[in-house]
C-alpha positions as protocol buffer text, in pm:
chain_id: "A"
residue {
  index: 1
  type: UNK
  ca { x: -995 y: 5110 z: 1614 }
}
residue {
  index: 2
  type: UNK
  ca { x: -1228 y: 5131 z: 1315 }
}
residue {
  index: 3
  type: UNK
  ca { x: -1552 y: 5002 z: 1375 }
}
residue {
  index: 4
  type: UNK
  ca { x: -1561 y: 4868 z: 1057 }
}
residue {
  index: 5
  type: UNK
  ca { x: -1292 y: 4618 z: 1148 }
}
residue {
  index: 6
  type: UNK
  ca { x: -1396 y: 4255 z: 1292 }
}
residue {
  index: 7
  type: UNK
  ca { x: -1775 y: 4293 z: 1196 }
}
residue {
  index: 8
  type: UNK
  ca { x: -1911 y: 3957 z: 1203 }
}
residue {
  index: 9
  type: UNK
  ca { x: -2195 y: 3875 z: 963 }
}
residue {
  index: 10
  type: UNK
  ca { x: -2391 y: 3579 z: 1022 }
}
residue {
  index: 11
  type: UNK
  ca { x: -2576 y: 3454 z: 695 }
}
residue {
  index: 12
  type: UNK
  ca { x: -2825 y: 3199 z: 658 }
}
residue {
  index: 13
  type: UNK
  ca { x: -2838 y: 2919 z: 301 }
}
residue {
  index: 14
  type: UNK
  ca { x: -3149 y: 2718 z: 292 }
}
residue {
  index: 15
  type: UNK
  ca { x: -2980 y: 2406 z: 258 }
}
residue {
  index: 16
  type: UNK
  ca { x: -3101 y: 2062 z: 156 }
}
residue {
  index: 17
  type: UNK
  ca { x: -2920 y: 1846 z: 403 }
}
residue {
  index: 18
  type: UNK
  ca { x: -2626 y: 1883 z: 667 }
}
residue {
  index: 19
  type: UNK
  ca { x: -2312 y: 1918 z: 464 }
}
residue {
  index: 20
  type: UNK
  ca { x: -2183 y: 2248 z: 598 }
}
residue {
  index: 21
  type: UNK
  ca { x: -2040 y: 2454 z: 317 }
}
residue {
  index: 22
  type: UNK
  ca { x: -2065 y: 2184 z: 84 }
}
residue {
  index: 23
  type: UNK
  ca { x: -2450 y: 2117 z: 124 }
}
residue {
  index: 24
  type: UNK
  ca { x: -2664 y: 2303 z: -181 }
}
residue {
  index: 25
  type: UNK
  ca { x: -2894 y: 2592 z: -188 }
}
residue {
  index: 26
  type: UNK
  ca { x: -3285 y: 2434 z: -175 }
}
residue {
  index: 27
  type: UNK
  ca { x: -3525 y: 2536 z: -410 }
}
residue {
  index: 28
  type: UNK
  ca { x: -3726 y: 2632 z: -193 }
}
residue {
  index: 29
  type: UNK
  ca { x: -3747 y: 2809 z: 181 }
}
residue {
  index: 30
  type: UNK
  ca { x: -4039 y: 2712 z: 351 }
}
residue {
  index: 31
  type: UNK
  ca { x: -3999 y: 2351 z: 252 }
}
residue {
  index: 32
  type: UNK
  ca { x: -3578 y: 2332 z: 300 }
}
residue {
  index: 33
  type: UNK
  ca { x: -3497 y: 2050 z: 541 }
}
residue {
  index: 34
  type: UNK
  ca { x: -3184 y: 2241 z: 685 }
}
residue {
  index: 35
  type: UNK
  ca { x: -3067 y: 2616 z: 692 }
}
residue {
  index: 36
  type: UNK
  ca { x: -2697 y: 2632 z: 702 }
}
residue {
  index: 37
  type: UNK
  ca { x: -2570 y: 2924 z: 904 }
}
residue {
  index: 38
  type: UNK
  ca { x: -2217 y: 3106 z: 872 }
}
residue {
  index: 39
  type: UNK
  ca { x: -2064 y: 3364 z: 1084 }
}
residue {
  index: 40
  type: UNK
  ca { x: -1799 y: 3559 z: 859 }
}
residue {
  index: 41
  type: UNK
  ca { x: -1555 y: 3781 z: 995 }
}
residue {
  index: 42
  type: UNK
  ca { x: -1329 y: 4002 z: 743 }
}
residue {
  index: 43
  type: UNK
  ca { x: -1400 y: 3767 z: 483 }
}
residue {
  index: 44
  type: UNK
  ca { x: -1383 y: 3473 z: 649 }
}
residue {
  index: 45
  type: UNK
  ca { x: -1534 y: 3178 z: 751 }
}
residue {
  index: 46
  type: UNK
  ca { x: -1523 y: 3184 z: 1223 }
}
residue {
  index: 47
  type: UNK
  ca { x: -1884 y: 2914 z: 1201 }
}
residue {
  index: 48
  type: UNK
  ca { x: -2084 y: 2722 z: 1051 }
}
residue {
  index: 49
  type: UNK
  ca { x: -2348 y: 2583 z: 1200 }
}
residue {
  index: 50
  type: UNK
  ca { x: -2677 y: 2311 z: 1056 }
}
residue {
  index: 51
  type: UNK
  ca { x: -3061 y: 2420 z: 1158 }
}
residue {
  index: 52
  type: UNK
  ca { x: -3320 y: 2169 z: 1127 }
}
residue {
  index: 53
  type: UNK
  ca { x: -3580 y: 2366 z: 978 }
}
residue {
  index: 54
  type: UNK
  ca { x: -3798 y: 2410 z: 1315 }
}
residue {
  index: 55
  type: UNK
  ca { x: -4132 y: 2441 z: 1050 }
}
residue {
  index: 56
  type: UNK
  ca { x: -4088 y: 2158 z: 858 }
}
residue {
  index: 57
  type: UNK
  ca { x: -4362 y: 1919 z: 1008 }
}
residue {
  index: 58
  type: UNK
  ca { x: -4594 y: 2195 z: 967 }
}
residue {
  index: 59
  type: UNK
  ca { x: -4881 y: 2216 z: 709 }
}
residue {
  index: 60
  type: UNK
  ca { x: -4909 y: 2550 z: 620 }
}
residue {
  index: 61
  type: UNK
  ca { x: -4727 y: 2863 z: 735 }
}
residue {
  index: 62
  type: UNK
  ca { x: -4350 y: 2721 z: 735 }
}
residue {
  index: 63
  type: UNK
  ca { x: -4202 y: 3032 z: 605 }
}
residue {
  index: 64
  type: UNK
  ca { x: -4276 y: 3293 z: 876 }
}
residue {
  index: 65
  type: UNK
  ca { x: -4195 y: 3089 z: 1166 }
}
residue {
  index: 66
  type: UNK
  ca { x: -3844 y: 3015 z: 1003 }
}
residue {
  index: 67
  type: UNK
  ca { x: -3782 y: 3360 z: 912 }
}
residue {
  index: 68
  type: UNK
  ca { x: -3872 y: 3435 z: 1275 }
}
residue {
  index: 69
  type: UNK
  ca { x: -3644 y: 3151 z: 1405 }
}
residue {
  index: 70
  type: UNK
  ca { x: -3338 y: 3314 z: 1164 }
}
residue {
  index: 71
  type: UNK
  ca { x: -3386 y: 3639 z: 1289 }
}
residue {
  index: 72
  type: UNK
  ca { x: -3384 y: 3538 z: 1674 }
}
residue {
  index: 73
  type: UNK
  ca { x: -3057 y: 3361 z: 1593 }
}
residue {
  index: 74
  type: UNK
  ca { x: -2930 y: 3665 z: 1515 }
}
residue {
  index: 75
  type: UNK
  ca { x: -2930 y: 3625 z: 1121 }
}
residue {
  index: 76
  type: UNK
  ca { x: -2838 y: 3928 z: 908 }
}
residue {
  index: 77
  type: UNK
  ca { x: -2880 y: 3775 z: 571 }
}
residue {
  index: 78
  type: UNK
  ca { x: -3090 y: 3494 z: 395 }
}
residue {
  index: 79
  type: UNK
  ca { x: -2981 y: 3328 z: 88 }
}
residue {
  index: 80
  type: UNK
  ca { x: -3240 y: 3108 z: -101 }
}
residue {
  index: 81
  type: UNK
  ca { x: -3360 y: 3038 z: -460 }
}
residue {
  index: 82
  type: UNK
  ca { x: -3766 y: 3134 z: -383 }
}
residue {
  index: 83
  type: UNK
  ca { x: -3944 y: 3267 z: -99 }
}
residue {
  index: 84
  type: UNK
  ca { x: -4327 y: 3327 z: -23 }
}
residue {
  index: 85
  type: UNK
  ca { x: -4461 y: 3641 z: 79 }
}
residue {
  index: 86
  type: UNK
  ca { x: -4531 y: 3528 z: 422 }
}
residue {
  index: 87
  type: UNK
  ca { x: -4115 y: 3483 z: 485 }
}
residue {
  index: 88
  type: UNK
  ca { x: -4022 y: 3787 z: 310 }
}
residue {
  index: 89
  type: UNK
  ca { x: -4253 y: 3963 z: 500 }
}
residue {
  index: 90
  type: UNK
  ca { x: -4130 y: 3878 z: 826 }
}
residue {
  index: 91
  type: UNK
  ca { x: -3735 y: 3876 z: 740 }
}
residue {
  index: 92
  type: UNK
  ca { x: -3769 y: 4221 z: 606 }
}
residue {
  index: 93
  type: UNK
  ca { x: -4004 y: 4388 z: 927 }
}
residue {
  index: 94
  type: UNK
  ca { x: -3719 y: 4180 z: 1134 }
}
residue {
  index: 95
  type: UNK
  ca { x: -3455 y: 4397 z: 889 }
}
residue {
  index: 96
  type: UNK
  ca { x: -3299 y: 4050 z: 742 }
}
residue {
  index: 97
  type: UNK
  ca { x: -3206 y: 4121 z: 395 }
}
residue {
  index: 98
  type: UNK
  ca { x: -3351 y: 3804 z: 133 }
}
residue {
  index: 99
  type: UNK
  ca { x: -3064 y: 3776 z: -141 }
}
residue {
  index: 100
  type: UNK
  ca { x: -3232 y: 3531 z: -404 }
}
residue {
  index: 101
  type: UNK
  ca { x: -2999 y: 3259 z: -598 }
}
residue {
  index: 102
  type: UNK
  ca { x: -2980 y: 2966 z: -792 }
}
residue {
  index: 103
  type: UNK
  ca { x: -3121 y: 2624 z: -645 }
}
residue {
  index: 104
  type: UNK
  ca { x: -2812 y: 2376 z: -636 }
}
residue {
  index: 105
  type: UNK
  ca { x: -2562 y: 2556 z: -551 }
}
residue {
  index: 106
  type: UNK
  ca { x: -2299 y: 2451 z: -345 }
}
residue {
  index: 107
  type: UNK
  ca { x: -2325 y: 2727 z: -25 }
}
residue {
  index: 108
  type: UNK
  ca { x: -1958 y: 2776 z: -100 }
}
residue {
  index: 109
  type: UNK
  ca { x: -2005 y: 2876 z: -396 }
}
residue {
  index: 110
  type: UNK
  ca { x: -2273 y: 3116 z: -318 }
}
residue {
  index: 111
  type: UNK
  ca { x: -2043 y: 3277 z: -56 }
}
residue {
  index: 112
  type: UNK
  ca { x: -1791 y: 3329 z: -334 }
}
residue {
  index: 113
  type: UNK
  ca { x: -2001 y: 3487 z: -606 }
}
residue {
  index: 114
  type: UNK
  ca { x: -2155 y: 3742 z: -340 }
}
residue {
  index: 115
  type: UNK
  ca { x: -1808 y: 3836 z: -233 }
}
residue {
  index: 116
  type: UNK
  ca { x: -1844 y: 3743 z: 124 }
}
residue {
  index: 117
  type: UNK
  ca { x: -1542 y: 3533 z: 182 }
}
residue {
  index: 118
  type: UNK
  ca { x: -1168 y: 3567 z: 45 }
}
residue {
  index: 119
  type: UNK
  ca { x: -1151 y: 3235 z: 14 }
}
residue {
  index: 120
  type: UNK
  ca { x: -1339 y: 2949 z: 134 }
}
């Protein structure tokens, strides 16, 4: 069997609320209220699963603690419309690649325009 076959990404949207694939991208990461996270196997959808961002009653310093939290729930890729140094940081020593797109997307739609689903 190739071992290219059945490789499940998991992908995390910083997400403004818990709609699932139909919640939108937040404009920011740090400050989103919800990261939406999707396991994709051969193009498609197997999970999707709503975070409460575990930072978000903190002051200062949100963005490395939820990259940290992403990356210990095994995240392989981050979408989000702006990031601060602090997060990238972290992601990218974890090896979480940031992907940076528009605020207000639907996360759908984002998984479409990247090419990670057939079909959604």
């Amino acid at each position: 069997m190739n071992h290219m076959e059945k490789k499940l990404t998991r992908i995390a949207v910083a997400t403004v609320r818990d709609r699932k694939l139909e919640d939108i991208v937040s404009p920011e990461f740090g400050h989103s209220r919800t990261f939406t996270i999707i396991d994709i196997e051969d193009g498609e959808v197997k999970n999707v699963e709503v975070l409460e961002n575990p930072a978000r009653n903190i002051a200062h310093g949100r963005g490395p603690i939820v990259g940290k939290s992403l990356a210990d729930k095994g995240v392989e890729i981050v979408f989000t419309s702006e990031i601060g140094p602090g997060a990238s940081a972290i992601l990218e020593q974890l090896g979480v690649k940031i992907i940076t797109t528009k605020a207000g997307q639907k996360v759908e739609d984002v998984l479409r325009e990247y090419k990670l689903v057939k079909q959604v």
